[in-house]
MARPA-461232 format. One record per residue (C-alpha): x, y negated, z; residue in one letter. Coordinates in Angstrom, 2 decimals. Example, Ala and Ser with C-alpha at 12.3 -4.5 7.8 and 13.67 -1.06 7.14 Angstrom:
<kolzas>
kolza px->12.30; py->4.50; pz->7.80; aa->A
kolza px->13.67; py->1.06; pz->7.14; aa->S
</kolzas>
This chain:
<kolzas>
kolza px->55.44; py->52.70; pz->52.00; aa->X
kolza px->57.38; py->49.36; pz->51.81; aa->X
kolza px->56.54; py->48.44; pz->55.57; aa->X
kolza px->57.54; py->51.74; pz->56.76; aa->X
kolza px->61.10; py->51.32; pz->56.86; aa->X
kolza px->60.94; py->48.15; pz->59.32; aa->X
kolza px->58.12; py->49.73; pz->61.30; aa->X
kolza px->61.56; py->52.58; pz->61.49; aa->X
kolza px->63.97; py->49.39; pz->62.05; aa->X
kolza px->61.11; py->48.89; pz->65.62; aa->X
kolza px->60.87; py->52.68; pz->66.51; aa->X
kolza px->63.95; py->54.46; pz->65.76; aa->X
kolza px->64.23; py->57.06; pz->63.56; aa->X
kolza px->63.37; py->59.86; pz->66.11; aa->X
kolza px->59.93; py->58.12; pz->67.37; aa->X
kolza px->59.61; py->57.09; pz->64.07; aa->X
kolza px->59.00; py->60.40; pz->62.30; aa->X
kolza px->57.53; py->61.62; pz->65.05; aa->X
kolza px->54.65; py->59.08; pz->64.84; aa->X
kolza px->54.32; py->59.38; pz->61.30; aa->X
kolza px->53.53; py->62.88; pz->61.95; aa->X
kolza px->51.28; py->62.42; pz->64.75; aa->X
kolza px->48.94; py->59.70; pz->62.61; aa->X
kolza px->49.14; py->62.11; pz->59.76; aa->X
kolza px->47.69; py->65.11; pz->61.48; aa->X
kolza px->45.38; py->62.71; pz->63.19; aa->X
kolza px->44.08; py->61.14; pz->60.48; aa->X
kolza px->43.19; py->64.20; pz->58.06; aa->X
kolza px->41.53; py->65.87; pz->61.02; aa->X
kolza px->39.01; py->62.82; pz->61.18; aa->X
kolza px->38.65; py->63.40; pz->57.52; aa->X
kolza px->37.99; py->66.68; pz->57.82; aa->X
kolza px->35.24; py->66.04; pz->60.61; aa->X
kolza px->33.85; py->62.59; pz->58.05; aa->X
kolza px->33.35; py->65.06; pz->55.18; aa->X
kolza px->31.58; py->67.71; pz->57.39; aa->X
kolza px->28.85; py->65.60; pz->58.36; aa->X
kolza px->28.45; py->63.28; pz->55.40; aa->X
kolza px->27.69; py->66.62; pz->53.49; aa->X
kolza px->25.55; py->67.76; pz->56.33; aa->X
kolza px->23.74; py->64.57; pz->56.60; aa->X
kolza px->23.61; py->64.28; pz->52.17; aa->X
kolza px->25.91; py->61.01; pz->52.45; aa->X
kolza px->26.72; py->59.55; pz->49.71; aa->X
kolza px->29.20; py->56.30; pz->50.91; aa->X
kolza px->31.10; py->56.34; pz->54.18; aa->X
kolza px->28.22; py->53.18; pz->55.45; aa->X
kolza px->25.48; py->55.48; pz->54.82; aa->X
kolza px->26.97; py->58.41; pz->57.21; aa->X
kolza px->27.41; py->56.06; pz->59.77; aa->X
kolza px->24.17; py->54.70; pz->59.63; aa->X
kolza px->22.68; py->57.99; pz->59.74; aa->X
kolza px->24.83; py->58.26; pz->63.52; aa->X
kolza px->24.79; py->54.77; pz->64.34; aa->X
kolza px->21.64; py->52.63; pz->62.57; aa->X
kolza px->21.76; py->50.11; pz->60.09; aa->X
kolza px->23.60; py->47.14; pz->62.10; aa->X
kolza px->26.50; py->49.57; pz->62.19; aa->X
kolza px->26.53; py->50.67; pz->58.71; aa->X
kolza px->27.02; py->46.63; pz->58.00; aa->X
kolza px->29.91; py->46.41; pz->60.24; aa->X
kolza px->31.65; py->49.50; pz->58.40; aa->X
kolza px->31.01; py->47.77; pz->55.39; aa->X
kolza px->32.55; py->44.69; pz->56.73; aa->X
kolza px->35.51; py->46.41; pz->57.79; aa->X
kolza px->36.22; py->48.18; pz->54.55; aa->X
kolza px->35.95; py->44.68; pz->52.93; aa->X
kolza px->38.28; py->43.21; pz->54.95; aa->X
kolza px->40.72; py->46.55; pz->54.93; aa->X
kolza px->40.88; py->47.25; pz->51.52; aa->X
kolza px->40.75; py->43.19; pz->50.48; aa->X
kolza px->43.83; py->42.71; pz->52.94; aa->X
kolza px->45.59; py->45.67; pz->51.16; aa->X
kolza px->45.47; py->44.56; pz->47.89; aa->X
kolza px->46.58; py->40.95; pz->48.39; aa->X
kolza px->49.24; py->43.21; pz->50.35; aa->X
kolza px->50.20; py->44.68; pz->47.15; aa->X
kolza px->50.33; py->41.13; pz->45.06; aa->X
kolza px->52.32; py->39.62; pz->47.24; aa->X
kolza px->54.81; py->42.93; pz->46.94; aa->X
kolza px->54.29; py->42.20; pz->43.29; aa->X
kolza px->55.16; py->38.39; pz->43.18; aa->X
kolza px->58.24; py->39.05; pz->45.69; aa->X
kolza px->59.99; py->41.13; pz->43.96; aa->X
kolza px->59.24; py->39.86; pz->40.23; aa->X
kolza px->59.61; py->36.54; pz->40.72; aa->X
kolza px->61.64; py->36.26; pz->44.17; aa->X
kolza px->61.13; py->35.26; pz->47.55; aa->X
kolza px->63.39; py->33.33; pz->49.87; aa->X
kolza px->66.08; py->35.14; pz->50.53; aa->X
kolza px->66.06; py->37.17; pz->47.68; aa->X
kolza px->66.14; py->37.50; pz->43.92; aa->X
kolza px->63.50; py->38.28; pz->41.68; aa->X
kolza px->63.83; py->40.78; pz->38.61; aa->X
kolza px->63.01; py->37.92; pz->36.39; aa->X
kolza px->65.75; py->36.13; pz->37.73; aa->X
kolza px->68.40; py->38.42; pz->37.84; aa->X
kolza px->67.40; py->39.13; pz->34.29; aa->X
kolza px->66.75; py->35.95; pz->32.51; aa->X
kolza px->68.16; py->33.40; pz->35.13; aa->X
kolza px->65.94; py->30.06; pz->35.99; aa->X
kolza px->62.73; py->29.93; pz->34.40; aa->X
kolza px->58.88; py->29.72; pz->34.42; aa->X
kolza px->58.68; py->33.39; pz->35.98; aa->X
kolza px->60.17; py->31.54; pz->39.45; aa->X
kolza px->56.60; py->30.24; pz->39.79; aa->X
kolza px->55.34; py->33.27; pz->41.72; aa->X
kolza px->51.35; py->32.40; pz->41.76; aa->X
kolza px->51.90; py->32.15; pz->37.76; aa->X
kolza px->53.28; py->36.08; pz->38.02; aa->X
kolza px->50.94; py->37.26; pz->39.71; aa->X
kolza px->48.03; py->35.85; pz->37.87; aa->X
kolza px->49.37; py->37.41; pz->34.51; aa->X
kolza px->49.41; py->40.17; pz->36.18; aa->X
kolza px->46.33; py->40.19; pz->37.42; aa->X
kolza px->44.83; py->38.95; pz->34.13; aa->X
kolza px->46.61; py->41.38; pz->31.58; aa->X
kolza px->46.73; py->44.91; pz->33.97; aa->X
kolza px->44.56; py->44.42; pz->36.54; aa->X
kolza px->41.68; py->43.63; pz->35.69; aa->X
kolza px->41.37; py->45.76; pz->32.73; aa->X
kolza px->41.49; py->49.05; pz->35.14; aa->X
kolza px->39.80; py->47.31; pz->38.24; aa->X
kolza px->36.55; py->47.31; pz->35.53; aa->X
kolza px->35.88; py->50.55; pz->34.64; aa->X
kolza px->33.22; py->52.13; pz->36.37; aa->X
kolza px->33.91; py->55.67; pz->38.14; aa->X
kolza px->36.71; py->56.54; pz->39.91; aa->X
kolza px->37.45; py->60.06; pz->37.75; aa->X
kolza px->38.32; py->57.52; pz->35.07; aa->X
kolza px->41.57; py->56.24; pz->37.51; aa->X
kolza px->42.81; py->59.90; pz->37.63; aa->X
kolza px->45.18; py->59.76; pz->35.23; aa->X
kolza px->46.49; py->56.64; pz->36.37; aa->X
kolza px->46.27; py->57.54; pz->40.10; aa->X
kolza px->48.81; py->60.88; pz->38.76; aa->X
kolza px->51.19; py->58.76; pz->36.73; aa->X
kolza px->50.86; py->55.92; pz->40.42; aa->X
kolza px->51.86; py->59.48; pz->42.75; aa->X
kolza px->54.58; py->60.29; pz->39.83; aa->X
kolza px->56.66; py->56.52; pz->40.32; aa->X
kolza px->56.05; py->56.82; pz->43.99; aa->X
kolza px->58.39; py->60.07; pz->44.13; aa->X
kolza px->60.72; py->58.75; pz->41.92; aa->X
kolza px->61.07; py->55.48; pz->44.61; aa->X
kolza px->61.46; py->58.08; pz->47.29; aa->X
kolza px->64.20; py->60.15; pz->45.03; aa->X
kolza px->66.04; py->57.32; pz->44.15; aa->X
kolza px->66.21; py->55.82; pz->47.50; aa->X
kolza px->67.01; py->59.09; pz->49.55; aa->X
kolza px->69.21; py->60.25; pz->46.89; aa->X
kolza px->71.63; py->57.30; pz->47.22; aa->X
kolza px->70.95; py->57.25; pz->51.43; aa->X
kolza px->72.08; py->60.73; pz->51.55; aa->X
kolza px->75.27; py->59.87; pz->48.96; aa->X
kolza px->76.38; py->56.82; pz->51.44; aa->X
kolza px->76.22; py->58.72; pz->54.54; aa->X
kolza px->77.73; py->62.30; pz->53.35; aa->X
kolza px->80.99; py->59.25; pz->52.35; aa->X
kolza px->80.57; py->58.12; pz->56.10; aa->X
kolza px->79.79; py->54.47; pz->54.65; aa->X
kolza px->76.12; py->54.43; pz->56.92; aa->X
kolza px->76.49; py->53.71; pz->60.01; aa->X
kolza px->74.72; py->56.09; pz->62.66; aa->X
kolza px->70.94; py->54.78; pz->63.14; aa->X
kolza px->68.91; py->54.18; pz->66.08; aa->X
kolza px->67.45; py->56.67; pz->67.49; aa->X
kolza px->64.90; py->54.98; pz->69.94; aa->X
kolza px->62.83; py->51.71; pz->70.02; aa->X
kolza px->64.74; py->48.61; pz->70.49; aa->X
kolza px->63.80; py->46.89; pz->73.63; aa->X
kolza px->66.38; py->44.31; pz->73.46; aa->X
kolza px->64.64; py->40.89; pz->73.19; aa->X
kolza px->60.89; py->39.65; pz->73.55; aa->X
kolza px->60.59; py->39.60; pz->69.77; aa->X
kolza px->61.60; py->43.43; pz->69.57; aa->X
kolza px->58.96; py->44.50; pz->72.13; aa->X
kolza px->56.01; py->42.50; pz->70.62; aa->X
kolza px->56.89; py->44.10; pz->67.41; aa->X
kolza px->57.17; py->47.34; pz->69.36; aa->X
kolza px->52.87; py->46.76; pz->69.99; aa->X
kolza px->51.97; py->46.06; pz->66.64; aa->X
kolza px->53.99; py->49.11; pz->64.70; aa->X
kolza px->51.81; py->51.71; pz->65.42; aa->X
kolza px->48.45; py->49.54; pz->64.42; aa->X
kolza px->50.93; py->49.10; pz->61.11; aa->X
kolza px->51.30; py->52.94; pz->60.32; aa->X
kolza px->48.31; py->53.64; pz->60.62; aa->X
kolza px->47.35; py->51.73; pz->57.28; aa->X
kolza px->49.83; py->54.23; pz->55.67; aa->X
kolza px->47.09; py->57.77; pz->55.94; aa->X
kolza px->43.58; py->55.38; pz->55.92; aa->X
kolza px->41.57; py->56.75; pz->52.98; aa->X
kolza px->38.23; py->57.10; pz->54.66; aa->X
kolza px->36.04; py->54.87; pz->52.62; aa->X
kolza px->37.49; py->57.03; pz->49.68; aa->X
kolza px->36.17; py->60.41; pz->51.01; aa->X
kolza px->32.54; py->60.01; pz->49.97; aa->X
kolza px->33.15; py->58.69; pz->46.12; aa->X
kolza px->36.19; py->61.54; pz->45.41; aa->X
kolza px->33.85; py->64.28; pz->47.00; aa->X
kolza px->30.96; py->63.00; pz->44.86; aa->X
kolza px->32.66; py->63.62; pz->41.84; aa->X
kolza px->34.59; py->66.24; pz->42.71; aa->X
kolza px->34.33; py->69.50; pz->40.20; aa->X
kolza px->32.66; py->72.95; pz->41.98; aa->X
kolza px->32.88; py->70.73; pz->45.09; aa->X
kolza px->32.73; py->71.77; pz->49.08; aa->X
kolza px->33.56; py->70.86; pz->51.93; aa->X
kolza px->36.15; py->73.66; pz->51.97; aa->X
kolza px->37.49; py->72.46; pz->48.45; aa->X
kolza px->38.19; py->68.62; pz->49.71; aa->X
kolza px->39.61; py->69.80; pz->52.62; aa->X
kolza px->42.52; py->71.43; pz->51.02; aa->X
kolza px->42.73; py->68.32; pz->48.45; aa->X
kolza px->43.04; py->66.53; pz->52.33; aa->X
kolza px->45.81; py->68.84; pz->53.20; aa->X
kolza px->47.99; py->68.69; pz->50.29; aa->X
kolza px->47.25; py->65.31; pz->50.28; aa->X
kolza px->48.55; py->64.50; pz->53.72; aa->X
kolza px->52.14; py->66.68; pz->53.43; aa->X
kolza px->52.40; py->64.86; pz->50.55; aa->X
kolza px->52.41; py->61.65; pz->52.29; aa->X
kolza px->53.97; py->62.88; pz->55.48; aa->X
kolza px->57.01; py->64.02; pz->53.07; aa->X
kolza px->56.84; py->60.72; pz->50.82; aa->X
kolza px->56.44; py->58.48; pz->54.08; aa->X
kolza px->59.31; py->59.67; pz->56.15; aa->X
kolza px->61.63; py->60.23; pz->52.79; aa->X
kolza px->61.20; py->56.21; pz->52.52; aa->X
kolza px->61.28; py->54.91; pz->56.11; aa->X
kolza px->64.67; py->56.72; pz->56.69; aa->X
kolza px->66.13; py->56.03; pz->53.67; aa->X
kolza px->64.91; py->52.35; pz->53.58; aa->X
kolza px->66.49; py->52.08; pz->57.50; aa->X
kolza px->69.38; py->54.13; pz->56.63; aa->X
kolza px->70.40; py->51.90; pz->53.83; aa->X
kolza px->69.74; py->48.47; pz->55.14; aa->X
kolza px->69.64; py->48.64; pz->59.09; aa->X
kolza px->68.80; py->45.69; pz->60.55; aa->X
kolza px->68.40; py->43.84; pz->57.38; aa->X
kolza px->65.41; py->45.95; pz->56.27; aa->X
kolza px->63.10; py->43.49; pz->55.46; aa->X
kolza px->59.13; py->43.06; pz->56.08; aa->X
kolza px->58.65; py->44.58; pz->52.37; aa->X
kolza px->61.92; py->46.87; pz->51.54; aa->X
kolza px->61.30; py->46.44; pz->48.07; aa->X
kolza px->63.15; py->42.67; pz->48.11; aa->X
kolza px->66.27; py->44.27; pz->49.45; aa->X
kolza px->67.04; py->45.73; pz->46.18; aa->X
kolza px->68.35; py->43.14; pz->44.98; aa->X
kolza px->72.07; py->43.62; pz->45.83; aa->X
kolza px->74.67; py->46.01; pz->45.42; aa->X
kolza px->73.70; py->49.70; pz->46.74; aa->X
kolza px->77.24; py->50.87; pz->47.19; aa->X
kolza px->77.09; py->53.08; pz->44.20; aa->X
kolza px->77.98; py->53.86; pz->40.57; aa->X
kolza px->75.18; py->52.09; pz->38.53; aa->X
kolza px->73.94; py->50.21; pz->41.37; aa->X
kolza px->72.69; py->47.74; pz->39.33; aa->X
kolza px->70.37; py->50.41; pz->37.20; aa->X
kolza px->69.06; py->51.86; pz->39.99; aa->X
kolza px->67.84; py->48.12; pz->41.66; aa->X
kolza px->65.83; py->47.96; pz->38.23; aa->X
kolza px->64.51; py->51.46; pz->38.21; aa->X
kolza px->63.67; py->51.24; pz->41.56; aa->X
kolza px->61.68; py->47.79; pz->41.74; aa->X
kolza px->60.26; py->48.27; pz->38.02; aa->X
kolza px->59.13; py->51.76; pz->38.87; aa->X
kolza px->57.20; py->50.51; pz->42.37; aa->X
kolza px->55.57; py->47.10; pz->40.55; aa->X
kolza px->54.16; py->49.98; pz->38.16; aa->X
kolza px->52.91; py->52.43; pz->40.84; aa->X
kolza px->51.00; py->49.69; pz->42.74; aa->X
kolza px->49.22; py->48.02; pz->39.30; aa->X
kolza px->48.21; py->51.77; pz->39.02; aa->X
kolza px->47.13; py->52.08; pz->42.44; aa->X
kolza px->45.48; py->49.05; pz->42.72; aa->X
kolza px->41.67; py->50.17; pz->40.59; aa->X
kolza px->41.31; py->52.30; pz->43.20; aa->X
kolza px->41.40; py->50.91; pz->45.97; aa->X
kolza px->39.57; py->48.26; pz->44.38; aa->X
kolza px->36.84; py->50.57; pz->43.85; aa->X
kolza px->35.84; py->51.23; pz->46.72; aa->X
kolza px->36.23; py->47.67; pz->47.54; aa->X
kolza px->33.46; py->46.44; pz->44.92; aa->X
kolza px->31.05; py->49.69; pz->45.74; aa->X
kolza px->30.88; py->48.53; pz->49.53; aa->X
kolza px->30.74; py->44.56; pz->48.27; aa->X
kolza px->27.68; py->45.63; pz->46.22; aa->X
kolza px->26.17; py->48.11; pz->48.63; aa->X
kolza px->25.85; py->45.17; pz->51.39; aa->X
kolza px->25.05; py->42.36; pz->48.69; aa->X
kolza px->22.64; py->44.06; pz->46.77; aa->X
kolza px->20.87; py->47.33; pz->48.82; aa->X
kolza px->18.30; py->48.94; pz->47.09; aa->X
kolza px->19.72; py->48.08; pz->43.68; aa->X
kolza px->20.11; py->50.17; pz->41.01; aa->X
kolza px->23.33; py->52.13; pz->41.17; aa->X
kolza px->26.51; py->49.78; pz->40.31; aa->X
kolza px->27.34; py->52.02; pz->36.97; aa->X
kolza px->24.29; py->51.41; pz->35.96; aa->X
kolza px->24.37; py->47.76; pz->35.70; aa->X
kolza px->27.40; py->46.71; pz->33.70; aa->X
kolza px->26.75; py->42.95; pz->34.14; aa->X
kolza px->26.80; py->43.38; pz->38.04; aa->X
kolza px->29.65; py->45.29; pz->38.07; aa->X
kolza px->31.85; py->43.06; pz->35.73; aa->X
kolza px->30.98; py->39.82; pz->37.78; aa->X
kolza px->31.55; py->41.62; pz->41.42; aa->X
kolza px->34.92; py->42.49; pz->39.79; aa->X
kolza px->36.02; py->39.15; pz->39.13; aa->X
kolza px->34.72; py->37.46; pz->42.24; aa->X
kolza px->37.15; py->39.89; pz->43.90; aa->X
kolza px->39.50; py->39.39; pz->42.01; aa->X
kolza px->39.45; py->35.64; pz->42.35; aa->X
kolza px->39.19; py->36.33; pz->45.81; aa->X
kolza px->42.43; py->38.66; pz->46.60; aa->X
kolza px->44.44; py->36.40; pz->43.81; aa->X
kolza px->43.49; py->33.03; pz->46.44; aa->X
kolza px->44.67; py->35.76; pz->49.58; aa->X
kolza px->47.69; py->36.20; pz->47.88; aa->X
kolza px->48.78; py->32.89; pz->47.59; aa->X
kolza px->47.98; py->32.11; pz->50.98; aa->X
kolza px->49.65; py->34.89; pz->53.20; aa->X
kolza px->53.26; py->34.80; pz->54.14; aa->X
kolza px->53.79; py->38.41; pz->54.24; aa->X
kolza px->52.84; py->41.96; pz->53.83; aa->X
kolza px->54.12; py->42.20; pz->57.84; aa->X
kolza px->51.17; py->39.62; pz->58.60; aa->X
kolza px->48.70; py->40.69; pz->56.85; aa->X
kolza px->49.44; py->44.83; pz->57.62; aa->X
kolza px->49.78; py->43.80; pz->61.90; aa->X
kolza px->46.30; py->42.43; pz->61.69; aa->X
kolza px->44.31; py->45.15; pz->59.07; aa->X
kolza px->45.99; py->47.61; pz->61.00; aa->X
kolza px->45.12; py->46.90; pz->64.39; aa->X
kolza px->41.39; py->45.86; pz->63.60; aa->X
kolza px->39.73; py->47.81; pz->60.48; aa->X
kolza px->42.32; py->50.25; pz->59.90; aa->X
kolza px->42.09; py->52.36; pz->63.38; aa->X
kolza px->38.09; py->51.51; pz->62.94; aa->X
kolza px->37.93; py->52.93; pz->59.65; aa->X
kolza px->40.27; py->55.79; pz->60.14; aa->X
kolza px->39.19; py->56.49; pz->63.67; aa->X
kolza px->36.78; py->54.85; pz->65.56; aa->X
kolza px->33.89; py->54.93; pz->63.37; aa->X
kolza px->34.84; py->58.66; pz->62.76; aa->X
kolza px->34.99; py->59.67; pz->66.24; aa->X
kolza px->31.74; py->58.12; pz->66.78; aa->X
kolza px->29.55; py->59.93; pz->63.74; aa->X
kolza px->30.91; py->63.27; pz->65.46; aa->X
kolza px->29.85; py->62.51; pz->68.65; aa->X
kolza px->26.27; py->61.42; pz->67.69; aa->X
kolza px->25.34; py->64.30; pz->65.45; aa->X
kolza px->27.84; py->66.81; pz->66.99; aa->X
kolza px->24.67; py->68.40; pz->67.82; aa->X
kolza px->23.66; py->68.93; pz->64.38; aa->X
kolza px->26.79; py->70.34; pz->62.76; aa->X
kolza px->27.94; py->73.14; pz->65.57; aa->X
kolza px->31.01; py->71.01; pz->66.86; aa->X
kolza px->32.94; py->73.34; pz->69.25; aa->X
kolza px->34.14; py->72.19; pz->72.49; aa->X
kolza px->37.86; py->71.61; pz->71.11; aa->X
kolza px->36.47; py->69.28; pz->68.20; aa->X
kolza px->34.64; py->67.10; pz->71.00; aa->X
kolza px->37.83; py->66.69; pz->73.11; aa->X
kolza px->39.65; py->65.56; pz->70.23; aa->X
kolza px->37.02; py->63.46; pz->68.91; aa->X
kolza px->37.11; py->61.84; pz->72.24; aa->X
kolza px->40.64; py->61.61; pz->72.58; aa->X
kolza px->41.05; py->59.97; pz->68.36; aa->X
kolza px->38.24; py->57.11; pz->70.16; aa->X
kolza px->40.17; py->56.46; pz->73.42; aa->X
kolza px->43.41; py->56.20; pz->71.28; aa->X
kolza px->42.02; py->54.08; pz->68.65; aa->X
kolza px->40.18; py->51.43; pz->71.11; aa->X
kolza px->43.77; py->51.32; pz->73.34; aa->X
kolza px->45.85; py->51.02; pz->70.05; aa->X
kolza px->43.84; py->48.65; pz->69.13; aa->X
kolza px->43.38; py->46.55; pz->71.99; aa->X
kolza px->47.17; py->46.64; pz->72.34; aa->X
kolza px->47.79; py->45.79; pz->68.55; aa->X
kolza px->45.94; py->42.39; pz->69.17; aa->X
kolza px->47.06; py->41.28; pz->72.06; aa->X
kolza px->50.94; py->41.98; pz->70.41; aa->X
kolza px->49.78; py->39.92; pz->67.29; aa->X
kolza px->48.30; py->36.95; pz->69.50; aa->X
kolza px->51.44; py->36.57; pz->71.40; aa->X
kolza px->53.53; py->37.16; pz->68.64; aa->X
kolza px->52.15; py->34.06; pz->66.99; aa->X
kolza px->52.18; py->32.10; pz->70.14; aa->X
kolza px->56.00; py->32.93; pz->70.45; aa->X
kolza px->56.57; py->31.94; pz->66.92; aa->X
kolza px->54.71; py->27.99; pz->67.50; aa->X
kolza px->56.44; py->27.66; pz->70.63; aa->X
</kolzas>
């Protein structure tokens, strides 16, 4: 959500939306297809329906890639958290604005109370039906970002004090078009929730594959709604000035009565959603880590010991990530171009094509499942080269 508007600030609102859309529809159709044949094939994990289309040496590179996915992600989401508690360079923290100069500037310090205190708490329970009520209350702050935010967009330009957006891409500079060939790779790590198919279907009450389809459904217009709400109103309010992570340009004056509430409300209620949001993305994180470490083991909630030491390797881990990445445009640009459309497409597409056979796949579902590959590999190939050259135009 917080890259979203500056993928919009690339795009333009109208190819903006529209591609939001288009991944969306995409993305829960490959669902769809995942949860068909890991019931028909009695998967359990996303790695073990792959291996049953692909062999074993594939099932280790899905692993791999969900590893490096969901790790990037949530050093994505403690960098959002240090930036906008404790400040970044051309903006103010909440501590700061709050309390002035103080220990809270230190941003690795932030983050590692954080980390200490909330996270790891949640990240150590065991089943994911324990993060439900936390994953509701995580949805809950998200819409109230998205209210806020459109609510005072849509004030500003009814007064005529919003200038018009672009419409189209901007193709005005080198810079512009390189960022032009990583945006899409970017979006895409807004609807990938593959690796969390298997575990939510597990434990899923009377479940089908009928059932966690429509949990995919409302799921996705949901997000569709929720995704373009904040990319527009993100763009509309800060135009070319939208940052990386939108989140750090709250920190001025909106333009509107109780501006300075709203800043708070906004950035308070978004630190809370991701510290929420965080277990469980975790947990799929530390099943895969243990389910290439330690095959043929005795299922992780079975063995607390293993579970609460694979937790805090990881979390050692993502803290060190954290400290070491620029930004949440770096790190999404090269997740999203690699594991994301692997994850969310390619392996997808693949699994259909190899047991098609089994499962009745109609002529339609093969076209598309050709068509999700062919994208994916292009996208793909495209998102890299854009990120190589991007860096090389940055050293130069």
């Amino acid at each position: 959500m917080m890259a979203l508007p500056a993928t919009m600030k690339v795009l333009g609102v109208v190819l903006g939306i529209v591609l939001i859309i288009l991944i969306g529809i995409l993305s829960e159709i490959s669902v769809e297809l995942l949860i068909r044949y890991s019931v028909l094939v009695k998967a359990s994990t996303y790695g073990e329906v792959v291996q049953h289309a692909m062999g074993k040496t594939a099932r280790i590179m899905s692993e791999i890639c969900i590893i490096v996915n969901n790790g990037g992600v949530l050093v994505v989401y403690l960098i959002i958290m240090g930036d906008v508690m404790s400040g970044s360079v051309h903006h103010m923290g909440v501590f700061d604005q709050l309390m002035g100069n103080g220990v809270w500037d230190q941003r690795k310090l932030v983050i590692l109370v954080v980390m200490v205190v909330f996270l790891a708490p949640l990240c150590s329970l065991d089943k994911i039906d324990s993060l439900s009520m936390t994953s509701a209350a995580s949805v809950a702050l998200a819409v109230v970002f998205v209210v806020v935010t459109f609510s005072v967009a849509f004030i500003k330009l009814v007064e005529g004090r919003i200038e018009a957006p672009r419409l189209g891409p901007d193709l005005s500079s080198k810079t512009a078009i390189l960022d032009l060939l990583v945006v899409i790779p970017i979006m895409t790590n807004a609807f990938v929730c593959h690796f969390n198919v298997q575990p939510i279907y597990n434990e899923l009450a009377g479940r089908s594959p009928q059932k966690m389809n429509r949990v995919g459904r409302i799921t996705l217009i949901l997000c569709v709604l929720v995704y373009i709400s904040t990319a527009m109103s993100g763009f509309l309010l800060f135009g070319k000035d939208t940052e990386s992570d939108v989140l750090t340009n709250f920190d001025e004056d909106l333009g509107v009565r109780y501006s300075a509430a709203l800043d708070y409300i906004v950035r308070v209620g978004y630190i809370l959603h991701l510290i929420l949001v965080f277990p469980v993305i975790h947990f799929s994180l530390r099943q895969t880590v243990d389910a290439l470490l330690f095959e043929g083991s005795p299922p992780l909630s079975e063995s607390r010991k293993r579970s609460l030491g694979l937790t805090a390797v990881l979390l050692v881990l993502i803290y060190i990530g954290s400290t070491m990445i620029p930004n949440i445009w770096t790190a999404f640009k090269f997740t999203g171009a690699t594991t994301a459309l692997t994850l969310g497409f390619m392996f997808p597409a693949i699994i259909v094509l190899r047991l098609g056979h089994q499962g009745g796949l109609s002529h339609g579902e093969w076209i598309l499942s050709w068509f999700m590959l062919i994208l994916s590999v292009v996208v793909s190939v495209i998102g890299v080269i854009g990120n190589v050259y991007s860096i090389q135009s940055k050293s130069e």
